[in-house]
C-alpha positions in Angstrom: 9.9 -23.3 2.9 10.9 -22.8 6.7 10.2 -19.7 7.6 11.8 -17.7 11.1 8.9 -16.8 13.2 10.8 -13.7 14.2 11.1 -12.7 10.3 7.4 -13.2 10.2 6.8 -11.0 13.1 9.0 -8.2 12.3 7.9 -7.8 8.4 3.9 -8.2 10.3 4.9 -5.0 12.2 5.8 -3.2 10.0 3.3 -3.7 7.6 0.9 -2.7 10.6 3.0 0.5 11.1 2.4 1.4 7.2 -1.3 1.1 8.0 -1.4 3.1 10.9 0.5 6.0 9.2 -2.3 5.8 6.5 -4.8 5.5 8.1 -3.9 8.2 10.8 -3.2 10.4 7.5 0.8 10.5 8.5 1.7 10.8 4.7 5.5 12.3 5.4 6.5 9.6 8.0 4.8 7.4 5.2 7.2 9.0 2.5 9.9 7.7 4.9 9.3 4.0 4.7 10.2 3.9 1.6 13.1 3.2 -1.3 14.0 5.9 -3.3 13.4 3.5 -6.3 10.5 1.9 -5.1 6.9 1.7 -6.9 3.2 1.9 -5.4 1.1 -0.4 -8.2 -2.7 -0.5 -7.5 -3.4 -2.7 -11.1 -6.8 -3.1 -12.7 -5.8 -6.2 -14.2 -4.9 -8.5 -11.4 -3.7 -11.3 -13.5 -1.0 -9.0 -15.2 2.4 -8.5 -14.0 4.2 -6.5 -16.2 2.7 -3.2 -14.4 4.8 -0.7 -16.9 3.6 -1.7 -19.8 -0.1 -1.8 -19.0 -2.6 0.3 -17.7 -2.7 0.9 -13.6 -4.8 3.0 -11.4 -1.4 3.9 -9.8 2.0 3.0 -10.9 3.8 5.6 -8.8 7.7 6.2 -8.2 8.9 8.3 -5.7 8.0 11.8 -7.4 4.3 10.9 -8.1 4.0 9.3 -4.3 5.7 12.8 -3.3 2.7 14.4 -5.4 -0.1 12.3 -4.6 0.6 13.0 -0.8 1.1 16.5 -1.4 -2.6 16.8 -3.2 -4.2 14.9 -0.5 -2.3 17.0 2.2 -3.2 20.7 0.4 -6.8 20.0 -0.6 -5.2 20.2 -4.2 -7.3 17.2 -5.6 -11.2 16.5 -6.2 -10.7 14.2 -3.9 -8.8 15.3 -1.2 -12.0 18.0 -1.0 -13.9 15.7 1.2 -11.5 13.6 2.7 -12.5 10.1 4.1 -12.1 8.3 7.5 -10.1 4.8 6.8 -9.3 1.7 9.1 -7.4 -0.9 7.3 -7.0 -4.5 8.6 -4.0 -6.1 7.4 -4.0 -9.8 7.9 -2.7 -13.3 6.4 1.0 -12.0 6.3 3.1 -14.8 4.8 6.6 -14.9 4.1 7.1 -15.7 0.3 10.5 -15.2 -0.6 14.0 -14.4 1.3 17.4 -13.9 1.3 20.0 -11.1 2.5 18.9 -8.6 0.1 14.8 -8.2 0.4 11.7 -9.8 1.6 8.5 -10.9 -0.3 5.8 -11.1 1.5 1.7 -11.4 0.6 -1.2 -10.2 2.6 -4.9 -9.3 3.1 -6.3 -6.1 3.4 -9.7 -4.7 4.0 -9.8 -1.5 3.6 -12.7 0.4 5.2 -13.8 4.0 4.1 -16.1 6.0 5.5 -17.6 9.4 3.7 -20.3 11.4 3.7 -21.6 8.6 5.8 -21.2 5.5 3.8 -19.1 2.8 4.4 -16.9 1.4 1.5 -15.4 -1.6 2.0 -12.3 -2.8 -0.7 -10.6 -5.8 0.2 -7.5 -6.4 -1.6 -4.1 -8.9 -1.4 -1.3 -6.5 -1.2 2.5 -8.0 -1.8 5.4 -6.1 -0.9 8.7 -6.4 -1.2 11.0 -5.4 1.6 14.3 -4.3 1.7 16.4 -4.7 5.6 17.0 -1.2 6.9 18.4 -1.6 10.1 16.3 -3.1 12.7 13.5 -2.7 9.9 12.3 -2.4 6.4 12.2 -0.4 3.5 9.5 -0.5 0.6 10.8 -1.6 -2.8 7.6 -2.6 -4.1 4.0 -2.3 -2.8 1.3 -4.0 -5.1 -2.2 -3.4 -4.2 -4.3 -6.0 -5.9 -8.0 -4.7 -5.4 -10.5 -7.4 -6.0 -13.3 -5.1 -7.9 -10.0 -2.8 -9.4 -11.4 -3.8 -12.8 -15.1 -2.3 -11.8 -16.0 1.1 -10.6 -14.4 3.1 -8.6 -15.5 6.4 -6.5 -13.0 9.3 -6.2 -10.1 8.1 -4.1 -9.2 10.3 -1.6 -6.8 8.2 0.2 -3.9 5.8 -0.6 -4.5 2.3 -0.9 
């Protein structure tokens, strides 16, 4: 598959610009970026694909994003009470799917927290598919694939 080096860039940038608003804790603008239909999936089966009818750390349509911000935004949640530092590193961006409609594209993440002075690290291969908004994107679909989802994990107080 050809791919335009321009599309490439511009779905890169704005995948960048969803990490920055995370990790900067800019959870309204991050509301923004997205569909009013779309989903946030974080699995814990990563082989699985049909994310309704199993279980999922998050499977979350616009209401529950709208209340998972609001928690971590008024201290609401466990853990929201001792909220981490993140710095996520998005990387490997490819193009997997296009036409006029939406984009699918895969990537890396590695997701570093730090709290009460340890440093988590969960690296993960996010795919999201994009709709065109403008001179930009919209989320549809954002699937967080976490390689130890299926192991333990400590109180979340941040979105993946």
């Amino acid at each position: 598959m050809t791919v335009d080096a321009n599309l490439v860039n511009n779905v890169t940038a704005f995948i960048w610009h969803e990490a920055d608003l995370l990790d900067h804790k800019e959870y309204q603008d991050w509301l923004t970026l997205w569909n009013d239909s779309g989903l946030y999936i974080v699995p814990t089966d990563n082989n699985e694909t049909d994310y309704e009818a199993t279980l999922n750390l998050a499977l979350d349509d616009k209401d529950m994003r709208r209340m998972r911000v609001t928690r971590l935004e008024s201290g609401e949640s466990v853990s929201a009470g001792a909220a981490s530092m993140t710095v996520r590193m998005m990387s490997r961006v490819r193009i997997v799917e296009q036409n006029e409609e939406q984009v699918t594209a895969r990537c890396a993440m590695t997701l570093n927290e730090l709290r009460h002075g340890k440093l988590i690290t969960y690296p993960a291969d996010v795919e999201y598919i994009l709709t065109p908004k403008g001179s930009s994107y919209s989320i549809q679909r954002k699937v967080v694939k976490l390689l130890h989802a299926d192991g333990y994990l400590r109180t979340v107080s941040f979105i993946f």
